[in-house]
SEMARSE-578475 format. One record per residue (C-alpha): x negated, y, z negated; residue number from 1. Coordinates in steps of 0.02 Angstrom, whole numbers, plus 50000, padded with zeros to 5 digits. Each point is the difference from the previous one (the first is absolute). Layout:
SEMARSE-578475
<<X Y Z> NUM>,
...
end
This chain:
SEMARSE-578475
<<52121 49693 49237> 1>,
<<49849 49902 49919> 2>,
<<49859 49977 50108> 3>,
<<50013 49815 50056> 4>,
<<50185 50050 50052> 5>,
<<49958 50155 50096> 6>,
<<49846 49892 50093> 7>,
<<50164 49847 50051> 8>,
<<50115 50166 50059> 9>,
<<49850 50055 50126> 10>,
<<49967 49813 50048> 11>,
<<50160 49999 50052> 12>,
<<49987 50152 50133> 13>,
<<49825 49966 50054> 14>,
<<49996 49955 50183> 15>,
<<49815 49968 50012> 16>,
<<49945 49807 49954> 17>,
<<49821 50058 49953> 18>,
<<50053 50131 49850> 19>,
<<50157 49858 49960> 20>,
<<49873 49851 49983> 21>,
<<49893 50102 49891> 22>,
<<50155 50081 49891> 23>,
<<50059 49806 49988> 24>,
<<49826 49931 49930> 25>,
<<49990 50160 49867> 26>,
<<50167 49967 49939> 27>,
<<49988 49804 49995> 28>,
<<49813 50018 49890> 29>,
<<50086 50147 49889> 30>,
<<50139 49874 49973> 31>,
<<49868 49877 49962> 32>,
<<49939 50107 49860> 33>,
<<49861 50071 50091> 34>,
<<49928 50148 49927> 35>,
<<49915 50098 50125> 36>,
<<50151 49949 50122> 37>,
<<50130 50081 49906> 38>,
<<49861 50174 49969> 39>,
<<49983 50000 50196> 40>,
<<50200 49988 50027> 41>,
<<50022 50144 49892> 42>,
<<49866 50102 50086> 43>,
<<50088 49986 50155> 44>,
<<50161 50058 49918> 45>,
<<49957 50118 49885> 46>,
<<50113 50141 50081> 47>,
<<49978 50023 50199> 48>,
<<49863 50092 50112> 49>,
<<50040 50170 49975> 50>,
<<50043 50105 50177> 51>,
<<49937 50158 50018> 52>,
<<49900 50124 50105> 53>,
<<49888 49865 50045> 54>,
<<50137 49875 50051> 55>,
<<49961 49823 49919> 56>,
<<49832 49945 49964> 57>,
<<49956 49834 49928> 58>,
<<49949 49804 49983> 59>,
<<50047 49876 50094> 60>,
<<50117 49870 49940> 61>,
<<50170 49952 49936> 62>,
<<50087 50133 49862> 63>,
<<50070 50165 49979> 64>,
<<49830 50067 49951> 65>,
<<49907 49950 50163> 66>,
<<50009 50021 50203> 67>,
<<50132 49871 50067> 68>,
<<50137 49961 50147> 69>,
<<50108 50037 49859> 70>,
<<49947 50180 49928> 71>,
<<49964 50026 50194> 72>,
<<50188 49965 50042> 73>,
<<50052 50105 49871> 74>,
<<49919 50137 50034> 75>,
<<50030 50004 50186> 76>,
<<50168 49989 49963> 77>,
<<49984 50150 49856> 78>,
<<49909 50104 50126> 79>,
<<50151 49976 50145> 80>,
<<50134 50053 49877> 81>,
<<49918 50151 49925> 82>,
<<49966 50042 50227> 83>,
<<50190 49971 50037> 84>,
<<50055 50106 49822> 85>,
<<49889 50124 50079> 86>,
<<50011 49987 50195> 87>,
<<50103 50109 50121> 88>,
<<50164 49969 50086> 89>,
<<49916 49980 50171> 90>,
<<49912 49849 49989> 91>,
<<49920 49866 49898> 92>,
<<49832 50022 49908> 93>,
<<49862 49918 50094> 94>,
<<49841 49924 49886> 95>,
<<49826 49969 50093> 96>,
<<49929 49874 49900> 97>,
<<49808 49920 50000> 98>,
<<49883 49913 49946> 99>,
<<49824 49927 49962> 100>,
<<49919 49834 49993> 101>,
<<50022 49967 49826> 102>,
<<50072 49831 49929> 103>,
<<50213 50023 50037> 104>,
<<49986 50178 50062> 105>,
<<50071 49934 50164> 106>,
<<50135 49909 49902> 107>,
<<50056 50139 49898> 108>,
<<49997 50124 50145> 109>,
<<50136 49853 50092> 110>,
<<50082 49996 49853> 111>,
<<50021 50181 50009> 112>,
<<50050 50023 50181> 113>,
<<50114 49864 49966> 114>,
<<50101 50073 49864> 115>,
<<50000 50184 50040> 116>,
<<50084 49931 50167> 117>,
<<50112 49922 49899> 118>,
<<50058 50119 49927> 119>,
<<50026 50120 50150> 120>,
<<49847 50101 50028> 121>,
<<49898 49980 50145> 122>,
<<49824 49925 49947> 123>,
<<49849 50003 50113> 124>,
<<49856 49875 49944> 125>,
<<49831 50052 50087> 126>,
<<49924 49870 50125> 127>,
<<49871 49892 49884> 128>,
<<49884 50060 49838> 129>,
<<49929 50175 50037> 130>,
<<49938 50135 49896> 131>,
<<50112 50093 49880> 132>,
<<49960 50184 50076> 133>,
<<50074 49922 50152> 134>,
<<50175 49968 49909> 135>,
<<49979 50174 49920> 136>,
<<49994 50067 50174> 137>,
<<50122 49902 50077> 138>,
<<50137 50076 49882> 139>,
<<49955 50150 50076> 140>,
<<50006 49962 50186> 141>,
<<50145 49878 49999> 142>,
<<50094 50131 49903> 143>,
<<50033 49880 49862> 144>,
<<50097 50039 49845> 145>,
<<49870 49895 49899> 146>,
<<49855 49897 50006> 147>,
<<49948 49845 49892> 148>,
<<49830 49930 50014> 149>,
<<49965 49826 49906> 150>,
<<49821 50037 49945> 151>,
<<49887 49999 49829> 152>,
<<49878 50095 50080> 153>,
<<49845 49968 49915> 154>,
<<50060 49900 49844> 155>,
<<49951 49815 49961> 156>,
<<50027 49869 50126> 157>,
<<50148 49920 49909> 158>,
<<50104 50177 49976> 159>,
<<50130 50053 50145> 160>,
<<50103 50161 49977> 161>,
<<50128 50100 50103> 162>,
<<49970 50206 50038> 163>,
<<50148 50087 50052> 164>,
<<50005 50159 50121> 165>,
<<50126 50106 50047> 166>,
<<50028 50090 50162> 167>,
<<50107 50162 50056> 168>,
<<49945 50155 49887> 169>,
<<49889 49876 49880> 170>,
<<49876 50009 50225> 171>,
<<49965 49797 49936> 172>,
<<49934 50007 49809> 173>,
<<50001 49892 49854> 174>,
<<50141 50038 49900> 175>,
<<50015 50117 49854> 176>,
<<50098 50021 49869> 177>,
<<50173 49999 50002> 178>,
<<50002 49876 50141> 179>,
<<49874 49863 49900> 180>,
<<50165 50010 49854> 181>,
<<50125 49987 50124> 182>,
<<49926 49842 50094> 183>,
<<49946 49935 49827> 184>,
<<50206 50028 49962> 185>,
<<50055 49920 50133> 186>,
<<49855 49859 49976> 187>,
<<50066 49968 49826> 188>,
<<50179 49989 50047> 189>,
<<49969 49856 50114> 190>,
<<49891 49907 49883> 191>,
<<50141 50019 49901> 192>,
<<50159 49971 50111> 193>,
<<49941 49856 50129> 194>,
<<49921 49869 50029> 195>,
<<49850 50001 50147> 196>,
<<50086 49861 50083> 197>,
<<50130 50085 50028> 198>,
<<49931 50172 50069> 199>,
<<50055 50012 50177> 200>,
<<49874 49957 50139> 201>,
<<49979 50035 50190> 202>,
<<49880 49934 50091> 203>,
<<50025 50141 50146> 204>,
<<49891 50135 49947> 205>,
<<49870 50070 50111> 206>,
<<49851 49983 50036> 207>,
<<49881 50139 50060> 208>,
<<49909 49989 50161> 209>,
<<49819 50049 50032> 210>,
<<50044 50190 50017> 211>,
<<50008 50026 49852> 212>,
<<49810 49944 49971> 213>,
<<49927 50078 50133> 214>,
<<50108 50161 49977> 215>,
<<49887 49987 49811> 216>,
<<49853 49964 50118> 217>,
<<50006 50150 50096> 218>,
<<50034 50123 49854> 219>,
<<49861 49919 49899> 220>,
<<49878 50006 50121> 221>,
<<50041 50192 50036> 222>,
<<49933 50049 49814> 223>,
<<49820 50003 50050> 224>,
<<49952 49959 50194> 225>,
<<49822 49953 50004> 226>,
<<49888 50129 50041> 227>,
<<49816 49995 50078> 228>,
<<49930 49949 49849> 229>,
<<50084 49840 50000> 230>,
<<49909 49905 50123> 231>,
<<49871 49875 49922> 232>,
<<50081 50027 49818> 233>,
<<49961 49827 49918> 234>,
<<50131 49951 49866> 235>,
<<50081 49870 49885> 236>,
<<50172 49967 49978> 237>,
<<50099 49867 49884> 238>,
<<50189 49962 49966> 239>,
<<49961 49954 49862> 240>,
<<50110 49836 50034> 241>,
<<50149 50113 50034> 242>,
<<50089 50074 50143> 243>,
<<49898 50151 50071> 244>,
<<49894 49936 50137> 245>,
<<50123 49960 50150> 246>,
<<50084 50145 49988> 247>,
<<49831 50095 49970> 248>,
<<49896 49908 50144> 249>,
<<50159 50087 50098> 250>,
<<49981 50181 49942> 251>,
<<49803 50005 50010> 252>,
<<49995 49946 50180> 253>,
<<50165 50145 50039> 254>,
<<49874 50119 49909> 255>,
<<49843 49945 50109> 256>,
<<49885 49944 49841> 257>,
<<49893 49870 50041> 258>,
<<50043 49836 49914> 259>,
<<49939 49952 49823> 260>,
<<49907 49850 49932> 261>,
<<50124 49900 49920> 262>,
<<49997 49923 49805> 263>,
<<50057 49803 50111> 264>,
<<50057 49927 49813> 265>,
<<50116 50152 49975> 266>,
<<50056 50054 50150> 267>,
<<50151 49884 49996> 268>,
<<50166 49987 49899> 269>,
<<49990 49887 49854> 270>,
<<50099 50036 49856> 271>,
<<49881 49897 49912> 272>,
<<49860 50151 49988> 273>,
<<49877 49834 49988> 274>,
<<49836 50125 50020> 275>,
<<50046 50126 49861> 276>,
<<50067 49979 49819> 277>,
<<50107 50154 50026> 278>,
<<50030 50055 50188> 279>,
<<49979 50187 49926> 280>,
<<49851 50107 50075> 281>,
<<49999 50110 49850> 282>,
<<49934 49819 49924> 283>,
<<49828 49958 49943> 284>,
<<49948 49875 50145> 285>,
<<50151 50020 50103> 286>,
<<49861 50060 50132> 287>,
<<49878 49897 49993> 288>,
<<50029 49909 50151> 289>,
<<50032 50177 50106> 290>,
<<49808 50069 49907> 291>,
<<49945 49831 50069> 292>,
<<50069 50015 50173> 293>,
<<49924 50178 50015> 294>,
<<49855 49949 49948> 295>,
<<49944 49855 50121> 296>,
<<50101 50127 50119> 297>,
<<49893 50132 49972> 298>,
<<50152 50095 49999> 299>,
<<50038 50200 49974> 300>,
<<50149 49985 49901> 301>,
<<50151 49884 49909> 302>,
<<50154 50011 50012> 303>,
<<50122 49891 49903> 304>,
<<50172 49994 49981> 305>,
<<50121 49917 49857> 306>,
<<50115 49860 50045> 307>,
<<50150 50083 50079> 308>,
<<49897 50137 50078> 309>,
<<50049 50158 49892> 310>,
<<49843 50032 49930> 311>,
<<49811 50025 50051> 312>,
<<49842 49974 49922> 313>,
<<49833 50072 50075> 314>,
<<49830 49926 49975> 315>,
<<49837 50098 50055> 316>,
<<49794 49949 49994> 317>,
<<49938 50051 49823> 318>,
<<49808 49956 49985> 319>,
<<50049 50038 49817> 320>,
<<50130 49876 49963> 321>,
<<50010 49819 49960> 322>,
<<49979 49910 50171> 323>,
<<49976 50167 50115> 324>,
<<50187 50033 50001> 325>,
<<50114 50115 49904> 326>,
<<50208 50018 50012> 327>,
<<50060 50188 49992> 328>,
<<50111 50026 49880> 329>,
<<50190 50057 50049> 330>,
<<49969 50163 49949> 331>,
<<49866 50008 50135> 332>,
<<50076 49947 50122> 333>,
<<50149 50112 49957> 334>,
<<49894 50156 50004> 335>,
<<49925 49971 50183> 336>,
<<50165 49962 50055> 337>,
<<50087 50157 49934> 338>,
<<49834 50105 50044> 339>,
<<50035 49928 50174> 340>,
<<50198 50033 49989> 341>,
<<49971 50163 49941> 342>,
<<49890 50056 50150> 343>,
<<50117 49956 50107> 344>,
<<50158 50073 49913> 345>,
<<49899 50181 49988> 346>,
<<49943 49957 50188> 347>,
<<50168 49981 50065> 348>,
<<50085 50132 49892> 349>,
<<50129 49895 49919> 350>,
<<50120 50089 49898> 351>,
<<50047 49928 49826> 352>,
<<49854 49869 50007> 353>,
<<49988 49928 49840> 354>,
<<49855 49876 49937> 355>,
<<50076 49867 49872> 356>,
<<49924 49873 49876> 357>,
<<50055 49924 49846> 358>,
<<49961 50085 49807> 359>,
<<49867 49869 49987> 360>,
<<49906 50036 50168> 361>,
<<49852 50108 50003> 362>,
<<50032 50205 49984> 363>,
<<49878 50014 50107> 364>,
<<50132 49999 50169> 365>,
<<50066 50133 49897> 366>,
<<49860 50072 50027> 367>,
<<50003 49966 50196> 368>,
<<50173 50083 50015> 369>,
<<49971 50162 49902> 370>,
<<49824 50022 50146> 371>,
<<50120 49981 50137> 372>,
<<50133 50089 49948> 373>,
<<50134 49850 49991> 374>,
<<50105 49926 49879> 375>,
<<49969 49887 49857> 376>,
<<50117 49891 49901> 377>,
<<49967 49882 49863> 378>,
<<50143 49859 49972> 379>,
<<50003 49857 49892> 380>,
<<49913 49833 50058> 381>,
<<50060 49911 50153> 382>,
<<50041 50045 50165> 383>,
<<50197 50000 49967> 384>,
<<49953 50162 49930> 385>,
<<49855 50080 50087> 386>,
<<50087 49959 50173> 387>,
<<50124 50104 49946> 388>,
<<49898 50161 49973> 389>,
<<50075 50153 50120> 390>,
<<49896 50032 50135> 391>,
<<49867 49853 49976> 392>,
<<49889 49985 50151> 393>,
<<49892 49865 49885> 394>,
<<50002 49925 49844> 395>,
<<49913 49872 49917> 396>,
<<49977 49894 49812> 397>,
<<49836 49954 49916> 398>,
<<50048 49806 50028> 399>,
<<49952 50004 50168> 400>,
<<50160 50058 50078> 401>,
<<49992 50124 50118> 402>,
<<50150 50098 50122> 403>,
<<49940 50063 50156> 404>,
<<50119 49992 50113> 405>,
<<50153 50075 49902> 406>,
<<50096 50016 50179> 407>,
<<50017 49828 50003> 408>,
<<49980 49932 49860> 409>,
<<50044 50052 49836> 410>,
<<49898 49881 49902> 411>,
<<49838 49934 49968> 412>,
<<49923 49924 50124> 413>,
<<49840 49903 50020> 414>,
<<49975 50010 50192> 415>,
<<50023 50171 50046> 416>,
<<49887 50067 49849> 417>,
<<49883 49842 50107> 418>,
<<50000 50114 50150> 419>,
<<49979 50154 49908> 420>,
<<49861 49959 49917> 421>,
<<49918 49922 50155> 422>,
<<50022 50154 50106> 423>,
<<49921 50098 49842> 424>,
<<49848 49891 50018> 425>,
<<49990 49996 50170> 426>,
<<49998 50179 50009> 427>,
<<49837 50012 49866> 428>,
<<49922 49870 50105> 429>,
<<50006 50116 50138> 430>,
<<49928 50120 49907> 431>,
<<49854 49885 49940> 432>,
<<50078 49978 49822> 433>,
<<50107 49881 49905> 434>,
<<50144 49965 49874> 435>,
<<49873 50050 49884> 436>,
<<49969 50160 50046> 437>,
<<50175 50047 50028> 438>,
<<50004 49974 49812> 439>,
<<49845 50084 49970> 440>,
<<50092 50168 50113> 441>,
<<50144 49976 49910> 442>,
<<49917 50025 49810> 443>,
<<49893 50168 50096> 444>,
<<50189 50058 50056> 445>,
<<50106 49966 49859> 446>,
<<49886 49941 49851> 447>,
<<49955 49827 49923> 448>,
<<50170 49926 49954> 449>,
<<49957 49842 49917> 450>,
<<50149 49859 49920> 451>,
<<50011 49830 49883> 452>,
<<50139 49909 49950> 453>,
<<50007 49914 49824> 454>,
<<50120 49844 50005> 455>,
<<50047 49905 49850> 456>,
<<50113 49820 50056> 457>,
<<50095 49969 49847> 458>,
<<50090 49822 49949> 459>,
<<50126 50083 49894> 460>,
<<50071 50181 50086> 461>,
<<50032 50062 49833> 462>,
<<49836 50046 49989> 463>,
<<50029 50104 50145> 464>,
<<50129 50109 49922> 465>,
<<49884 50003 49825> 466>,
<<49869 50084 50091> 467>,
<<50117 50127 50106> 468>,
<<50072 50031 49831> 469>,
<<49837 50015 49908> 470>,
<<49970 50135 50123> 471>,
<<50138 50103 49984> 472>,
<<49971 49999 49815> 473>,
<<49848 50044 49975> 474>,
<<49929 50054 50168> 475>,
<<49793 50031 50009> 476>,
<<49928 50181 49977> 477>,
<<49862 49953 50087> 478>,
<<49921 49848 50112> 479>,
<<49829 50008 49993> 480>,
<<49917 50169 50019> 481>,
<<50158 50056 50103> 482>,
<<50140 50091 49909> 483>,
<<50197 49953 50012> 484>,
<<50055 50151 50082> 485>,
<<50195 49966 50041> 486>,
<<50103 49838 50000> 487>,
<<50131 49980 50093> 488>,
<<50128 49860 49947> 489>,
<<50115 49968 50160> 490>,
<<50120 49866 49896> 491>,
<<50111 50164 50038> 492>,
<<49944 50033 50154> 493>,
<<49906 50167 50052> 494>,
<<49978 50129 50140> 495>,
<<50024 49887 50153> 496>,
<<49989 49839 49896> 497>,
<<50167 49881 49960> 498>,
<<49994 49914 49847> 499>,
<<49848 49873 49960> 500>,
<<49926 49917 49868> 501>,
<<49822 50102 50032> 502>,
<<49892 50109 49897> 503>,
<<49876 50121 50100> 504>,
<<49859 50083 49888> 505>,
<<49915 50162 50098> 506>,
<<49818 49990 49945> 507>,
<<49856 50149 49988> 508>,
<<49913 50017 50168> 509>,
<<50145 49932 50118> 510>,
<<50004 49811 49928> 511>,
<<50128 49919 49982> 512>,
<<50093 49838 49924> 513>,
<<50162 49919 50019> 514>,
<<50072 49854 49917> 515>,
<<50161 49888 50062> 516>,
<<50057 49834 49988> 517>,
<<50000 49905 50149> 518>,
<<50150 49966 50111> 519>,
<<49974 49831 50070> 520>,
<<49876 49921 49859> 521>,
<<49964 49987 49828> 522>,
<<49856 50124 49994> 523>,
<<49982 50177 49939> 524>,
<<49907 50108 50093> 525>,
<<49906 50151 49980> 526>,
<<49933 50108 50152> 527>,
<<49841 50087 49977> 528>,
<<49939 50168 50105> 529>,
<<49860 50133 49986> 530>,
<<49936 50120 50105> 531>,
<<49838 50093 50034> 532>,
<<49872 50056 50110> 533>,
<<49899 49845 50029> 534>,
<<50044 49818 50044> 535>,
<<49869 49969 49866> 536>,
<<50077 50115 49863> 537>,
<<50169 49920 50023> 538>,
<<49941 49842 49982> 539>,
<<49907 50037 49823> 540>,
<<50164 50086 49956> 541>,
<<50115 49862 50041> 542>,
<<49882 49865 49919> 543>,
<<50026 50109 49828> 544>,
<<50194 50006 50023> 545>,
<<50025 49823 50034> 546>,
<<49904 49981 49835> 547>,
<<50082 50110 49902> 548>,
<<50187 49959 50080> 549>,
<<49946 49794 49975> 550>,
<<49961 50020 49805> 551>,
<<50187 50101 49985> 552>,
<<50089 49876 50072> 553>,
<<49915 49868 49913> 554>,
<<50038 50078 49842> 555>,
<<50201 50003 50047> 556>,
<<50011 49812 50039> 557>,
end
C-alpha cells in the first residue's frame, strides 16, 4: 500500500476531527504536487510506533508513526486481548488506567476505559490527571491485573505516550519482555484485522473514588515523617507545569513539613510547558525559575519534580556556581537515598535487603551495600528492571529516578524520593548541617564517587549503530592515562544482565564507562564514573575522562 493510500485507509478510521482535518489538508497539498506535503505524509507512515518495554512514545498528530485516538484504540484494544489470552477462569482482568495533563492524555485514557470495557474487562479510570506513581500504586492496592498510564513524562510538549504495568506476580511494574511482544502481537493483529470504528465500546467502566488517592497519601507520607529538624526548613518547590503539586501539597502536610514557596508560573498543569523549552530538570535552564524562587526566598533547598511526578531534581546554595545555585546530579541524590535506605535496612535487620540501581548508576551504592552488609544488584536501565531486583528495599537510576517506597510502589516515583529527601535534610538541619554536608559525610564514609554523561542527539540513528559498532571493533586500550582493564559486551547478556545493546569498559583505579543507545531518543550515551579519596581528586579525574572519552567518540562518528 503506497503511502497516499495507506494515509486515505487511516482517514477513514480516525474518530478524532482535529488529526482528520489535518490528514485531509496533507493529502489534498500532496495531491496538489506539494513537495514537503507528500515528505511529511510519508514520515507519518513510514512503518508504525514501535511497542515495547516503554509502551508508546511519540508526536502528536495524525499517522501510524505518531500518538493518536487511533494508535491509542489499537493498542487498548491489543493490550485487552493479550489480558483475556492470559487471564484466569475466575474473573475478568481489571486495568487501572491514568493520566496527566498533557494535550489528549485524558482522551486516550477514555478511549481506553472505553474499549477494554468493551471488550469485557473491567476498566477503572482514576478520578482526574494525577501523578503517574499514583497509577503505579493503584495497580497494587486495587489488586489490578494491569495498569496503563497516558504520560510522556518529561518529553517535549507535543509528544504523548502510553506505559503499561502489570499486576499479580509482576507487585505493579512496567512490563518486560515477553509481555511487551505479546501486547505488541496482539497490537499488530488489530491494526491489521479491524477497523477502530468498529472496536467495541462501553461507556460503563469505573471510575475510582478518592480512596484510592488518599490511600497513596497515607503511604507516601509514611516514607519519611518529619522530624525536629523540620520546623523553619525554608524551601522551593516547582511542577514544573506538570502534575506533582496537588497530590504533593497532600503528602507534605500528612508528613508534618512545613509548606514550601511555590514556583506560581509552574505550579499548574499546562501541557503547554510555556516557561521551559524542555519540561526536563536534567535540562540546562529547566531551573531557572525554581534558583530564582529560592533565591528572593532565601530558601534552604529545591526541590523539583518532572511533569507527571516520577522524578526529582534537587537544587542547593552554591556560592560557587552561576547564580548561587547548583542541581545535584541523580547520582547524588541516589547515594543519600540508598545511604539513608541502607541505615535503616541494617537498623531493622531485614533479611534479603537488597540495594538496586541500573548498570549506568554510580558503583558507588555498591559501595553502600557491601558497608552494611546488604545486597547489591545491577540491572539494565529503567525501572521495569531494577523494580524487579529480589529483595530491593531501594533502588534508584542516574536520571533522577529514584524507588523508595518499594512496598507500595514498584516504580519510580518523584514524591516519595520528595519526602525522603526532605526528612534527610531536616534531620542535618537539626544537627546544624545541610544537604551539603551529608554529601561531604558521605565522600569521608564511602569515598568521592564522582559521574558525567556524554550525549550525542543524532539526525540519522545509523550513526548510532556505527559508533556501537566501531566499538566493538576496535575497542580503546586506554582512555586517557587510565588503562582498559575488562569490557564487558552485554548484547549477550551477562551475570545478572538480559540481553542489551551496552558495552561496559572497567578502568584502572575503579573508573568506569558505559556506552548504550538510548531507549526513548535519538542519542547515544555514554556514562562516566571515577572514584577517589577527595571530592577534588575526582573531579580532576573525571574532567580528564570526559576528555579523553569525547575525542573517541568523536573519532567514531
Amino acid at each position: 500500500m503506497n503511502t497516499a493510500a495507506a494515509a486515505r485507509a487511516w482517514l477513514a478510521q480516525d474518530p478524532d476531527p482535529v488529526t482528520r482535518a489535518e490528514l485531509e489538508d496533507l493529502l489534498a497539498r500532496a495531491d496538489a504536487g506539494d513537495a514537503d506535503a507528500a515528505a511529511d505524509l510519508d514520515d507519518r507512515f513510514d512503518g508504525r510506533l514501535a511497542f515495547g518495554t516503554a509502551g508508546l512514545r511519540g508526536r502528536l498528530g495524525a499517522g501510524s508513526m505518531r500518538m493518536n485516538r487511533v494508535l491509542v484504540a489499537q493498542a487498548a484494544a491489543g493490550l485487552g486481548a493479550y489480558l483475556l489470552e492470559n487471564a484466569g477462569p475466575d474473573a475478568a482482568p481489571t486495568v487501572v488506567i491514568g493520566y496527566d495533563g498533557r494535550r489528549n492524555s485524558q482522551v486516550f485514557a477514555t478511549d481506553s476505559a472505553e474499549i477494554l470495557t468493551g471488550a469485557g474487562l473491567r476498566a477503572i479510570l482514576l478520578p482526574r490527571l494525577l501523578p503517574t506513581p499514583v497509577l503505579a500504586f493503584a495497580v497494587r492496592h486495587l489488586g489490578a491485573d494491569a495498569g496503563v498510564m497516558v504520560t510522556a513524562s518529561h518529553n517535549p510538549p507535543d509528544d504523548n505516550g502510553y506505559k503499561v504495568y502489570l499486576g499479580g506476580a509482576d507487585h505493579g511494574s512496567q512490563i518486560v519482555p515477553p509481555a511487551d511482544a505479546g501486547i505488541a502481537a496482539h497490537i499488530q493483529v488489530v491494526a491489521d484485522t479491524q477497523q477502530v470504528t468498529a472496536l467495541p465500546r462501553s461507556a460503563d467502566y469505573e471510575t475510582a473514588g478518592e480512596e484510592v488517592v488518599d490511600a497513596y497519601v497515607d503511604a507516601t507520607a509514611a516514607v519519611g515523617p518529619a522530624p525536629a529538624g523540620a520546623a523553619g526548613l525554608r524551601w522551593a518547590y516547582t511542577a514544573m507545569h506538570g502534575v506533582g503539586w496537588e497530590t504533593t501539597a497532600r503528602v507534605l502536610a500528612a508528613a508534618g513539613y512545613p509548606a514550601p514557596v511555590t514556583v506560581t508560573a509552574q505550579i499548574e498543569p499546562d501541557g503547554a510547558f510555556p516557561t521551559v523549552a524542555f519540561p526536563n530538570p536534567e535540562e540546562p535552564g529547566a531551573m531557572d525559575l525554581a534558583f530564582d524562587t529560592a533565591r528572593e526566598a532565601g530558601a534552604e533547598l529545591v526541590i523539583a519534580n518532572d511533569p507527571d511526578a516520577d522524578r526529582l531534581a534537587v537544587g542547593v546554595p552554591d556560592a560557587a556556581a552561576d547564580g548561587g545555585w547548583r542541581r545535584l546530579t541523580g547520582n547524588q541524590v541516589g547515594l543519600l537515598l540508598g545511604w539513608r535506605a541502607a541505615r535503616a535496612a541494617a537498623r531493622d535487620g531485614v533479611s534479603g535487603a537488597t540495594l538496586a540501581c541500573s548498570l549506568v548508576s554510580s558503583p558507588g551504592l555498591g559501595a553502600v551495600a557491601a558497608h552494611y552488609g546488604l545486597g547489591f544488584r545491577e540491572t539494565l536501565t529503567g525501572f521495569k528492571w531494577i523494580s524487579r531486583a529480589p529483595g530491593i528495599v531501594y533502588g534508584f537510576e542516574e536520571a533522577l529516578g529514584y524507588l523508595v517506597n518499594p512496598g507500595t510502589v514498584r516504580d519510580k516515583d518523584g514524591i516519595s524520593a520528595a519526602i525522603a529527601v526532605l526528612e534527610i535534610a531536616a534531620e542535618a538541619r537539626g544537627r546544624g548541617r545541610t544537604l551539603v554536608d551529608v554529601l561531604d559525610e558521605f565522600d569521608a564514609t564511602f569515598g568521592a564517587y564522582a559521574s558525567d554523561q556524554i550525549s550525542i542527539r543524532v539526525d540519522d540513528v545509523s550513526i548510532i549503530a556505527r559508533i556501537m559498532a566501531g566499538l566493538r571493533a576496535q575497542p580503546p586500550a586506554s582512555l586517557g592515562e587510565l588503562a582498559v582493564e575488562a569490557i564487558d559486551d552485554l548484547a549477550q547478556g551477562g551475570g545478572d544482565l538480559p540481553p542489551g545493546d551496552v558495552l561496559r569498559m572497567r578502568l584502572a583505579g575503579g573508573a568506569r564507562l558505559v556506552v548504550r543507545p538510548s531507549g526513548t531518543e535519538p542519542k547515544l550515551k555514554a556514562y562516566l564514573d571515577v572514584r577517589a579519596e577527595t571530592a577534588a581528586d575526582a573531579a580532576s579525574r573525571l574532567a580528564s575522562l570526559r576528555a579523553a572519552v569525547t575525542s573517541l567518540l568523536d573519532g567514531l562518528q
